[in-house]
C-alpha positions in Angstrom: -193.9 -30.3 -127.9 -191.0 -30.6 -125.3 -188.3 -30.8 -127.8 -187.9 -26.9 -129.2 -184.5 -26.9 -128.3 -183.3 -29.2 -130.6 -185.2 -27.4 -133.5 -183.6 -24.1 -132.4 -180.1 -25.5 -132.8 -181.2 -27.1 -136.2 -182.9 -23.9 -137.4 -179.9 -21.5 -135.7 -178.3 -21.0 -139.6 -181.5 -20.4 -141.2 -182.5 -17.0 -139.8 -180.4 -14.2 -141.9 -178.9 -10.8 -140.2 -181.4 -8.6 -139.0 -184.4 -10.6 -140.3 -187.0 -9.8 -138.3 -189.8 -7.8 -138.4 -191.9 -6.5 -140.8 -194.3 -9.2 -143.0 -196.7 -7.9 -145.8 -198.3 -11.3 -147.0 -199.2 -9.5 -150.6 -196.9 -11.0 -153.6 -195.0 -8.4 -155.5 -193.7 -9.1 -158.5 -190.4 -6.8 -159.8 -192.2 -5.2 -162.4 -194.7 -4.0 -160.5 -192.6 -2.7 -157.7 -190.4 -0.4 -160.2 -193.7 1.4 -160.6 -193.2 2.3 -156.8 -189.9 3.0 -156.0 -187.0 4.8 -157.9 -184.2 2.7 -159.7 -180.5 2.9 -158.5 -178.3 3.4 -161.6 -175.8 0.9 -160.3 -176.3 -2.8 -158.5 -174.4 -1.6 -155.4 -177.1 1.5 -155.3 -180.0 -1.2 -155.5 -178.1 -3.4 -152.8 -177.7 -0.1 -150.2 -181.5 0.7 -150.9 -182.3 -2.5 -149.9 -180.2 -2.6 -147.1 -182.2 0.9 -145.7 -185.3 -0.4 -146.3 -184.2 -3.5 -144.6 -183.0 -1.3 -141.7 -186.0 0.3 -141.2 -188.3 -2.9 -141.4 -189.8 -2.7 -144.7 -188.6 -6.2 -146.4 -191.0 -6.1 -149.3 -189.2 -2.6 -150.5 -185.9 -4.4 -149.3 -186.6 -7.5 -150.8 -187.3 -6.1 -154.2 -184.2 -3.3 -154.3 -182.2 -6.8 -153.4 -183.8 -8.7 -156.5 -182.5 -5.5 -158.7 -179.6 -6.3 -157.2 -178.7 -9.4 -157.7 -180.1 -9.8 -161.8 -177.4 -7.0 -162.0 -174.6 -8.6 -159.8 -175.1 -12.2 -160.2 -171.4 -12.7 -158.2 -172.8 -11.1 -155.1 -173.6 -14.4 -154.2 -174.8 -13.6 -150.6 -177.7 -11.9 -152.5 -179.9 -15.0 -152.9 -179.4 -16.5 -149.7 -180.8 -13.2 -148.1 -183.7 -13.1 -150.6 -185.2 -16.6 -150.5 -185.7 -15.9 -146.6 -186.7 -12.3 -147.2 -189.6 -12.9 -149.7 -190.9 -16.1 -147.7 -191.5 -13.9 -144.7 -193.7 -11.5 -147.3 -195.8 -14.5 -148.7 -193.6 -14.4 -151.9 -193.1 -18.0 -151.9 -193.3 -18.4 -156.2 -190.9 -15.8 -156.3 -188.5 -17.1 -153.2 -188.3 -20.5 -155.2 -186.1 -19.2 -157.6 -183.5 -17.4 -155.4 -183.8 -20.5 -153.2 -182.3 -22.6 -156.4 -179.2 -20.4 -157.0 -178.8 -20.4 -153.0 -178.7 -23.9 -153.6 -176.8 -24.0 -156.9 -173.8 -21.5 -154.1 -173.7 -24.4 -152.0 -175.8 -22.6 -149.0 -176.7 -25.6 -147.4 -179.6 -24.2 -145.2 -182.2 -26.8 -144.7 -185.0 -24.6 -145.3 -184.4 -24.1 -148.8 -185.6 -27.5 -149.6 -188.6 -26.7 -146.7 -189.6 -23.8 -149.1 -189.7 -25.9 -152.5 -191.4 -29.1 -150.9 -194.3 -26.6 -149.9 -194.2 -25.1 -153.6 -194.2 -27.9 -155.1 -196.9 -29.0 -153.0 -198.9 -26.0 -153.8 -198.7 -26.9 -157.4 -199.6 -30.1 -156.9 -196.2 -31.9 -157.7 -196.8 -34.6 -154.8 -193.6 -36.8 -156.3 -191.3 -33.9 -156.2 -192.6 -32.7 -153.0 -191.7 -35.7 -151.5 -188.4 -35.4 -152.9 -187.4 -32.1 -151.8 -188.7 -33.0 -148.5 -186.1 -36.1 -148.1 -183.3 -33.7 -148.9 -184.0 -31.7 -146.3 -182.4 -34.8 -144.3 -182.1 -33.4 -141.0 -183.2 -33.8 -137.2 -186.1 -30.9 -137.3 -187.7 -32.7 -140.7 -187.4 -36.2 -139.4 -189.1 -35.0 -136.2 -192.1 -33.6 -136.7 -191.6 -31.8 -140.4 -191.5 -35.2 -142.9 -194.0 -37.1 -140.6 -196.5 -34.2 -140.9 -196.1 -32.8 -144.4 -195.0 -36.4 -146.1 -198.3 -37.5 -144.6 -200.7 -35.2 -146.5 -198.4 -35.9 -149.4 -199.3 -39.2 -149.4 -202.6 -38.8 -148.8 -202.4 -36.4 -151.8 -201.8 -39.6 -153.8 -204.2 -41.5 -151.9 -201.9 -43.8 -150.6 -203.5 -44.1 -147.1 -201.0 -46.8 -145.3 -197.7 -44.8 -146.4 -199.9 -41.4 -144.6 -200.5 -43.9 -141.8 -197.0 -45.2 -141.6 -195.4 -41.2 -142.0 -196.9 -39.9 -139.4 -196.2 -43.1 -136.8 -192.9 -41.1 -136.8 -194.4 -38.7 -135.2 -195.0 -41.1 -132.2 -191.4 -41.6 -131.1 -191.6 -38.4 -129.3 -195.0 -38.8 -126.6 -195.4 -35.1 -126.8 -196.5 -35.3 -130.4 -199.1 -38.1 -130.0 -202.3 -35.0 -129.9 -200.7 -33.9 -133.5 -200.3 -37.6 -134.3 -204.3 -38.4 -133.5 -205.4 -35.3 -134.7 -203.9 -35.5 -138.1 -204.3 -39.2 -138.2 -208.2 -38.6 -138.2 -208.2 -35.8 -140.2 -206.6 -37.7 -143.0 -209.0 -40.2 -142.8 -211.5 -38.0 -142.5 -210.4 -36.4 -146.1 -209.9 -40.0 -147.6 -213.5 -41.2 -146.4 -212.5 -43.6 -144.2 -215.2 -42.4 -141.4 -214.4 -45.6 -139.2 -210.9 -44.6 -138.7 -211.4 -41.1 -138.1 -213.5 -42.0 -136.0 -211.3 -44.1 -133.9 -208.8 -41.5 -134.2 -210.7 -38.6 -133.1 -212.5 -40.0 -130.4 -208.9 -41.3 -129.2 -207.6 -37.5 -129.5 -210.9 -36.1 -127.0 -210.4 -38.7 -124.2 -207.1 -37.6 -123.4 -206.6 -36.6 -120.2 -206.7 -32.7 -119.7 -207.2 -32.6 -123.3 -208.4 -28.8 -125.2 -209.2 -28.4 -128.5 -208.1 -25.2 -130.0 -209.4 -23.7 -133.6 -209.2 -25.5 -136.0 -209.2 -29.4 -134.4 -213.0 -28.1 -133.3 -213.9 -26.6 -136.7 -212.2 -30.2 -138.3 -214.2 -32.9 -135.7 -217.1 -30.7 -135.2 -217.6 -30.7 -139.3 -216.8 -34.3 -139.5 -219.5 -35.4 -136.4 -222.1 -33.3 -138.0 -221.9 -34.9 -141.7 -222.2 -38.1 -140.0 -224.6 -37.1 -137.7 -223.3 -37.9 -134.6 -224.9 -34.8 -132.6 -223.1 -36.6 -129.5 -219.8 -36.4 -130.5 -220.2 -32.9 -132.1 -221.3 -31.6 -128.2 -218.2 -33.6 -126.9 -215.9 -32.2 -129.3 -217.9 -28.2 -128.2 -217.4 -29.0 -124.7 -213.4 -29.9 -125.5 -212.9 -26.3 -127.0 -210.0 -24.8 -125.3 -211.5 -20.8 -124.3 -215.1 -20.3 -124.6 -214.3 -16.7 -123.9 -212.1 -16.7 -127.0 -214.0 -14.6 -129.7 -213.2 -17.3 -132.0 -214.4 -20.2 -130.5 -217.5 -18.5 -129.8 -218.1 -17.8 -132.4 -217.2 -20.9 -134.2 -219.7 -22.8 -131.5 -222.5 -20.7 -132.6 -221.8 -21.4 -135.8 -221.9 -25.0 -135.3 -225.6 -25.0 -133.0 -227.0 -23.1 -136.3 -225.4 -25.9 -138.5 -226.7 -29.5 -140.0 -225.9 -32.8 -141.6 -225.4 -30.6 -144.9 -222.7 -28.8 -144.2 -219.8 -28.9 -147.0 -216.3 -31.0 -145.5 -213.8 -28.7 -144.4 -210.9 -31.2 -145.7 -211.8 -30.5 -149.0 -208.0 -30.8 -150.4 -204.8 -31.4 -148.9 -203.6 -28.0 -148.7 -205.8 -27.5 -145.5 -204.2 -30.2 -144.1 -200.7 -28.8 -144.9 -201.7 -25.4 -144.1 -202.9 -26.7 -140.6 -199.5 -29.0 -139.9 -197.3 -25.9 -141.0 -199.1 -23.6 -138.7 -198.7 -26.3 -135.8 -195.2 -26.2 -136.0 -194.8 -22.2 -136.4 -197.1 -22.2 -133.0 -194.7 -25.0 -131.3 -191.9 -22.6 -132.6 -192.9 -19.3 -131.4 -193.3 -20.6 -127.5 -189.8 -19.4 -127.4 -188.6 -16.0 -128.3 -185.4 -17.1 -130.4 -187.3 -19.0 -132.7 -190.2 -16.7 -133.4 -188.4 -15.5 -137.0 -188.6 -19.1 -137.7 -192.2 -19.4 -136.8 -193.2 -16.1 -138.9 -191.6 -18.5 -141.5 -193.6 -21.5 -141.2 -196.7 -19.0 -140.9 -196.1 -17.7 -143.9 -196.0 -21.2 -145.8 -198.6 -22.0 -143.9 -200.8 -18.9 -144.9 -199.1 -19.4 -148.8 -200.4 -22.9 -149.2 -203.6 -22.1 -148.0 -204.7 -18.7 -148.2 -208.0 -18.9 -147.3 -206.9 -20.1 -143.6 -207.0 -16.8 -141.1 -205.1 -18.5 -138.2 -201.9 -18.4 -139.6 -202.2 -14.4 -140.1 -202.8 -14.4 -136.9 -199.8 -16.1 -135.5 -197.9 -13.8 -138.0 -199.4 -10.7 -136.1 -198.4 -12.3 -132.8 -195.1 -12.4 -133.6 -195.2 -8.5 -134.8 -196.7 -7.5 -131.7 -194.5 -9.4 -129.3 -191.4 -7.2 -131.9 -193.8 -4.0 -130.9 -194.0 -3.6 -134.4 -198.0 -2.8 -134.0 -198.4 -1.1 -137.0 -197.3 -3.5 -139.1 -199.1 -6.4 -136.9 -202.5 -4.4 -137.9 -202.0 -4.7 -141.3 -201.5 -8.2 -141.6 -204.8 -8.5 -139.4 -206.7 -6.1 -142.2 -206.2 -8.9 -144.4 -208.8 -11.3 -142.6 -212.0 -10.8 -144.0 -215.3 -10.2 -141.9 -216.2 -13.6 -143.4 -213.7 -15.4 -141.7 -213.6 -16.3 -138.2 -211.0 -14.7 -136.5 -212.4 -11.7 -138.5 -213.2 -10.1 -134.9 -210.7 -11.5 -132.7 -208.4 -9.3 -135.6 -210.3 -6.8 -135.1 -209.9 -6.9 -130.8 -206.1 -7.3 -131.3 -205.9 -3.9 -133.9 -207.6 -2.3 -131.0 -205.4 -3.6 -128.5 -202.4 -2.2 -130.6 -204.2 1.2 -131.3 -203.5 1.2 -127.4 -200.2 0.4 -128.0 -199.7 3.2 -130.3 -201.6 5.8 -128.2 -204.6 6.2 -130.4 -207.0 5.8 -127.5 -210.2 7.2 -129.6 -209.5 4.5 -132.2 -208.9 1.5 -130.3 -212.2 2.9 -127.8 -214.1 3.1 -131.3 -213.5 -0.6 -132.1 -214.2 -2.4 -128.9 -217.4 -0.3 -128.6 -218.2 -1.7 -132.1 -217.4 -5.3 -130.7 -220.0 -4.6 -127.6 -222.4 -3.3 -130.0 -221.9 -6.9 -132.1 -222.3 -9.0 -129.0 -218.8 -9.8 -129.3 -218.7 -9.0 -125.3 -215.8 -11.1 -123.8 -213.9 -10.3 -121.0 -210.9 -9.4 -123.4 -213.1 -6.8 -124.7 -214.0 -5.1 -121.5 -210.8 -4.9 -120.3 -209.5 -3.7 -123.0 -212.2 -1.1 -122.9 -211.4 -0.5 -119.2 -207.7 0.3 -119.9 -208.8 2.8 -122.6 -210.8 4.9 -120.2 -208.1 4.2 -117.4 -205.4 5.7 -120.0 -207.5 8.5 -120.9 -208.3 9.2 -117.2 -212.1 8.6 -117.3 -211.6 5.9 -113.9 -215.5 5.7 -112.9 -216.0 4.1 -116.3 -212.9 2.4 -116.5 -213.9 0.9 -112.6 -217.1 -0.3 -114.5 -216.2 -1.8 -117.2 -213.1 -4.2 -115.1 -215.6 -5.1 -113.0 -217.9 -6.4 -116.0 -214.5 -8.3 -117.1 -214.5 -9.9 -113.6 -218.3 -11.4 -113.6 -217.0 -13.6 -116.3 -214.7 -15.2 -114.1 -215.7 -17.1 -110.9 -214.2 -16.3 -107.7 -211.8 -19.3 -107.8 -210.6 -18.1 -110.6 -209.5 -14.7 -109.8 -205.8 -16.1 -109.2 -205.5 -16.1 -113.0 -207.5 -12.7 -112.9 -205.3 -10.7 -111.0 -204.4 -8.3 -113.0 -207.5 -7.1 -113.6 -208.1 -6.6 -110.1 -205.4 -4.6 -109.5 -206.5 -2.2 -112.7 -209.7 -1.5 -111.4 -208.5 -1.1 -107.7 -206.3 2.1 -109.4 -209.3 3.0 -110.8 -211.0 3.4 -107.5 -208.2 5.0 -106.0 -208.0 7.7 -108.6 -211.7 8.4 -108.1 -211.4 9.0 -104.5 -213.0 5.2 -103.5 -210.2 4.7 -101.0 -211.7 2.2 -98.8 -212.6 0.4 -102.2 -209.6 0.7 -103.0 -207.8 -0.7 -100.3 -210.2 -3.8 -99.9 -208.9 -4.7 -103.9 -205.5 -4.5 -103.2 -205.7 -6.4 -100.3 -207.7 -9.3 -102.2 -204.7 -9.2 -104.9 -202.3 -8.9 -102.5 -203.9 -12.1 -100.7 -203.9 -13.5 -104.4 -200.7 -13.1 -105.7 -198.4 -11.3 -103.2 -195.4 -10.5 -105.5 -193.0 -7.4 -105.3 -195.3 -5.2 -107.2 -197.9 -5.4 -105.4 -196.6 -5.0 -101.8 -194.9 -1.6 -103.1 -198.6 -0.7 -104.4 -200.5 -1.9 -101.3 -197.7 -0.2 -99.3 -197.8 3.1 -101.3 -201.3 3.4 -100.5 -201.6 3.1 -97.2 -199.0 5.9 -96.9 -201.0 7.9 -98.9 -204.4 7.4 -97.3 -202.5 7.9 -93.7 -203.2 4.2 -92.8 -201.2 1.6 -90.6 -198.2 3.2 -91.5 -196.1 0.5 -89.6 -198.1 -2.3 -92.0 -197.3 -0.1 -95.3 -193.1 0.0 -94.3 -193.7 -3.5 -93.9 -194.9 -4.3 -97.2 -192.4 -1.7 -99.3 -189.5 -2.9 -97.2 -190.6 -6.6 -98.7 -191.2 -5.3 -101.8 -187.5 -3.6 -101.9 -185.6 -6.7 -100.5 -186.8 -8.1 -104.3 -186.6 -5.1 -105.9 -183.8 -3.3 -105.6 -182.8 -2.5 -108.7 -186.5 -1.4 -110.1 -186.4 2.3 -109.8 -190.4 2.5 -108.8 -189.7 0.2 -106.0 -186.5 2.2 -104.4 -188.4 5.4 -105.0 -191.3 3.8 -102.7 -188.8 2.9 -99.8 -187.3 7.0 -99.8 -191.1 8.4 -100.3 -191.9 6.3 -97.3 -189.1 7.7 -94.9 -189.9 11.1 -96.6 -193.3 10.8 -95.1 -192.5 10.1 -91.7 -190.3 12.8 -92.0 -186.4 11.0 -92.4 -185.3 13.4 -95.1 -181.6 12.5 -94.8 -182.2 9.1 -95.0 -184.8 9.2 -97.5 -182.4 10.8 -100.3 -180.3 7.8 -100.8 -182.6 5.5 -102.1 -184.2 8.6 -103.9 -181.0 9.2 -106.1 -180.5 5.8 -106.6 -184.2 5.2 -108.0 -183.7 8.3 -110.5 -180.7 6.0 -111.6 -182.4 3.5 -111.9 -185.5 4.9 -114.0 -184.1 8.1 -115.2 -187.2 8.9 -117.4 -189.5 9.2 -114.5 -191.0 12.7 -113.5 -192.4 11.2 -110.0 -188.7 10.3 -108.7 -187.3 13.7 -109.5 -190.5 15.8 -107.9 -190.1 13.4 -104.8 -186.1 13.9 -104.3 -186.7 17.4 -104.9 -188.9 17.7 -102.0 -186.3 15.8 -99.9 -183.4 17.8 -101.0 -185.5 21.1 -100.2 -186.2 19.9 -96.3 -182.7 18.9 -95.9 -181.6 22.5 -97.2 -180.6 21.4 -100.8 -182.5 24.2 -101.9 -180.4 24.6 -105.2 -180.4 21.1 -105.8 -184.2 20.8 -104.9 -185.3 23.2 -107.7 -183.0 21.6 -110.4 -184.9 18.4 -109.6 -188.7 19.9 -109.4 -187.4 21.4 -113.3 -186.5 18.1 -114.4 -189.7 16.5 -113.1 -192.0 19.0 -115.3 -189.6 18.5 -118.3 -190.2 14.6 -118.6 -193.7 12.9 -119.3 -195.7 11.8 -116.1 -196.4 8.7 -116.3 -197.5 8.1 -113.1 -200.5 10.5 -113.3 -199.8 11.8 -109.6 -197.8 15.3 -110.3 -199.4 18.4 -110.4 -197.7 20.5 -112.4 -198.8 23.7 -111.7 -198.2 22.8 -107.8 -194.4 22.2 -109.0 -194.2 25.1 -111.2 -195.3 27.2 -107.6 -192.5 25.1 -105.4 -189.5 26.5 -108.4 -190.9 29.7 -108.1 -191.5 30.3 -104.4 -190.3 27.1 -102.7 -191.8 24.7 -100.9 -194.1 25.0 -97.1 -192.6 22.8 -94.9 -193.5 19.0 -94.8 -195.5 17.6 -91.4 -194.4 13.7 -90.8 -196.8 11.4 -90.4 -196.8 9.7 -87.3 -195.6 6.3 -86.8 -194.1 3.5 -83.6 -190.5 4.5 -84.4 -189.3 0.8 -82.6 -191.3 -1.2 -85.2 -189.7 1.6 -88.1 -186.5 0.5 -87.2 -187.1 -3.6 -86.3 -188.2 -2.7 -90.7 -185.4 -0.8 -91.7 -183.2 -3.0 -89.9 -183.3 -6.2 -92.1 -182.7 -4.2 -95.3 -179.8 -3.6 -97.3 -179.5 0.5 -97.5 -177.9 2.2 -100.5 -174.8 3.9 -100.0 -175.0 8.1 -100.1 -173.5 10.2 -102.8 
């Protein structure tokens, strides 16, 4: 699991220009996809329709204006080598086959041309050529973890147990692999009926130390414990499961507690096996954020060779998300069927990026759905707190965190943070100040980073409280943070308040630089310019402020609208120790004025 640098380097060449984005996992053919868009009279006009469509994300348009393309321009040879890559990240894996051959017949010597046809062929069932393909591939990332995984099941395909056995003992070189090693080890048993070994195996893979099982390991040793009726090993393997928060594993465990010796095996054919080892290497893959093209490309084989499987879609989504590219993550989750597992954990996450897209009454519409279902995890009520937090409804939004919260014990509120310091805005916007104020100081006593001395110190200014304490904090908070505009704009509010105009106005143009799209910054310089005199220069900035979007909530615009048209009433400082002021201001760097 450690080595993902190595694969990046291997798998540099295989990602194309601007490949990113946008995956459809529903197969196209050509003829069909005339019937939707226009023909180009000329090759060059399919190749620059392709290119647009490529451009603006959509590669199953782009992919079939370039397959119109290239039957008409057979010389463009750079045709095929963008297509066979293009129509794997769609799903069009029959269809990629045949581009990947003429790549290969141009001498493109990617290795994951040879990935693409050892998974075809193993779709189809061609086990000898399979295992072919996959020796040609003949480099580090396949002799890694690739060939011991896939050559595996390909041999078990044939039922050839030992050379299974002996492929994956590759996998063993590298220590980080041995929970893939065990796993698969007993799940190939397992499918060959050789109970005694997966056994072994699996009872090997849940007494490793720290060990978790996520998804599909549970569904696999849960399913094989209960058709040999080993209720023991079936609560052992329960107990193992990684989050029992996650919507999937719950409800895979209640699933299982329903379930008997009858149940049907899961392994029923080797493409469940290949479907699972792909997906395990798109999930090592997209840990880092260079390689997650190449994990939405393993996915994709992954969800190809096995289409029934639902996690690979939602790895595939993942990826889109962490690309912003919401829209198209929620249609890949449409695709998983209420039958399926991760049918509502889809569901949560096309909420979550309803959120993203600012459709607030759709996203609120689907986790009240999931509450209604009993699909209550602390996911889905904080989710459902930072709907009514966006849509300013903070009592409920108060609520609703705190519900997240009881899930958690108070140990763990170091991981839970965040959540904390949602609902303690939500108090604050309601007027709960002293509730508040006790929140922030818990997450400040948590997990006192930049962020949240500026917040903790913000408030106090704001409530008129131990003014000295508040410099303090958003003095810390800038020594970190000088270059975040939110952070700078604290530091000149807070010598604003105390009435230091003059010296509040240089770190109040410098945090406009710095986050030139924030309304807040401009109405505060604005007032510091007009008690300094700046009257001009005051009303330029109070205009600019109620031209851009606020997102901090706190400007009034009709307040502003009244300061541009008759100015401002003068500002009374807040008291403060002015020897402890300026012990604060004297260990900080101050920006230099206009």
């Amino acid at each position: 699991m450690e080595k993902t640098a190595f694969i990046l380097a291997i798998l540099a060449g295989v990602i194309f220009s601007n490949a990113c984005c946008t995956v459809q996992n529903s197969p196209v053919n050509t003829s069909a996809a005339q019937t939707r868009f226009s023909v180009p009279a000329s090759s060059y006009g399919a190749y620059l329709a392709g290119r647009t469509a490529h451009i603006r994300h959509d590669l199953n348009t782009a992919a079939d204006y370039y397959i119109l393309a290239a039957e008409h321009a057979p010389e463009k040879q750079m045709l095929p080598s963008q297509l066979y890559l293009m129509l794997t990240y769609q799903g069009r894996i029959d269809e990629a086959v045949k581009y990947a051959d003429q790549a290969l017949k141009s001498k493109d010597k990617s290795p994951f041309i040879h990935t693409i046809k050892t998974i075809y062929n193993a779709k189809h069932r061609q086990y000898g050529e399979a295992l072919k393909n996959m020796a040609a591939c003949d480099n580090e990332f396949s002799r890694e973890i690739f060939e011991p995984l896939i050559g595996a099941w390909l041999y078990a395909g044939q039922n050839d147990y030992d050379k299974a056995l002996t492929s994956l003992n590759k996998l063993l070189k590298n220590p980080g692999f041995r929970a893939i090693y065990l796993f698969h080890a007993g799940a190939i048993s397992d499918y060959l009926g050789k109970n005694d070994e997966a056994d072994k195996y699996y009872t090997l893979l849940m007494g490793m130390r720290g060990m978790e099982l996520s998804v599909f390991p549970t569904r696999i040793i849960t399913n094989f414990y209960l058709r040999t009726g080993n209720q023991q090993k079936v609560q052992k393997a329960i107990s193992l499961a990684s989050n029992e928060n996650n919507i999937i594993i719950k409800n895979i465990i209640a699933d299982i507690e329903k379930s008997d010796s009858s149940v049907n095996p899961i392994l029923s054919d080797i493409s469940v096996g290949i479907s699972d080892a792909l997906f395990g290497i798109a999930l090592i893959l997209q840990q880092e954020s260079s390689a997650e093209d190449v994990a939405m490309l393993f996915a994709s084989l992954s969800d190809y060779i096995y289409p029934q499987s639902d996690l690979p879609k939602i790895l595939i989504g993942s990826v889109l998300e962490s690309k912003e590219l919401y829209e198209e993550a929620n249609r890949i989750y449409k695709q998983i069927t209420p039958d399926q597992y991760s049918y509502y954990s889809a569901y949560y996450q096309i909420g979550k990026n309803n959120i993203n897209l600012g459709q607030y009454k759709e996203a609120e519409t689907i986790f009240r759905k999931l509450l209604n279902l009993n699909q209550n995890t602390p996911d889905v009520y904080t989710s459902m707190g930072e709907v009514m937090r966006l849509t300013k409804r903070f009592k409920d939004a108060a609520v609703y965190y705190g519900k997240a919260l009881e899930f958690y014990p108070e140990k763990q509120h170091q991981k839970t943070w965040p959540i904390l310091f949602a609902q303690g805005i939500s108090y604050d916007e309601i007027g709960q100040h002293d509730k508040a104020e006790a929140v922030f100081r818990k997450v400040h006593s948590i997990h006192p980073n930049k962020t949240i001395k500026n917040h903790l110190g913000y408030i106090l200014l704001k409530y008129n409280k131990n003014i000295e304490e508040a410099f303090s904090l958003i003095a810390e908070a800038y020594k970190h943070g000088q270059k975040e505009g939110s952070i700078v704009d604290s530091m000149g509010w807070a010598l604003y308040l105390i009435g230091r105009y003059d010296e509040a106005i240089p770190y109040l143009e410098r945090a406009s630089n710095l986050s030139p799209s924030e309304a807040l910054i401009y109405d505060h310089l604005g007032d510091a310019y007009w008690e300094t005199g700046k009257k001009r220069e005051a009303v330029f900035q109070w205009n600019h402020a109620i031209s851009l979007k606020d997102h901090s909530g706190e400007i009034d615009k009709e307040a502003t609208m009244q300061k541009i048209e008759n100015g401002k009433a003068p500002h009374q400082p807040l008291a403060y120790d002015n020897e402890k002021i300026e012990q604060i201001l004297a260990k900080i760097k101050k920006p230099k004025k206009k």
